[in-house]
Steps between C-alpha positions, in 0.01 A plus 500: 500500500853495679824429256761352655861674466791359575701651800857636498649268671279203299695647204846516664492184647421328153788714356717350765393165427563551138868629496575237758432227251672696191811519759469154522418356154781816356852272516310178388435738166838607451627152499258412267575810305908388561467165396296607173732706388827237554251259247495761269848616483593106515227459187682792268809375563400150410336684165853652388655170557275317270493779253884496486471098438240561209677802346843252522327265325305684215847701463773243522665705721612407885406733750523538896206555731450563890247321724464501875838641522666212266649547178413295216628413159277477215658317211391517119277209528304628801627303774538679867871430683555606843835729511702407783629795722892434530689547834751733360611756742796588318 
């Protein structure tokens, strides 16, 4: 009985083929990858800022936080304030 073998260029062309589609499907990855990792670094800060409210609360004891760039102000009874940026230049 005869086996058939693949050719060279049956090979090659099917290794063309694949790393044509990888160049393709690549950058929809990384954005994936990208956007995954703004969730998570959005996520842990969003963990600190409710840890800070719990720990003002069990401790009686204000505290400030930071989320998505904003400062916040934690009071003794666990309530979250904005904090204003002011406009001084001086």
């Amino acid at each position: 009985m005869y086996k058939h073998a693949f050719t060279l260029i049956e090979l090659l062309v099917v290794l063309i083929i694949i790393t044509i589609v990888m160049a393709l499907v690549a950058p929809m990855g990384m954005k994936t990858l990208e956007s995954f990792e703004n969730f998570t670094n959005n996520s842990k800060q969003y963990n600190k800022l409710k840890l800070s409210q719990f720990y003002s609360f069990i401790a009686l004891e204000p505290s400030t936080a930071q989320y998505n760039n904003k400062n916040y102000y934690i009071s003794s009874k666990g309530v979250i304030y904005a904090i204003e940026k002011s406009n001084d230049d001086d």
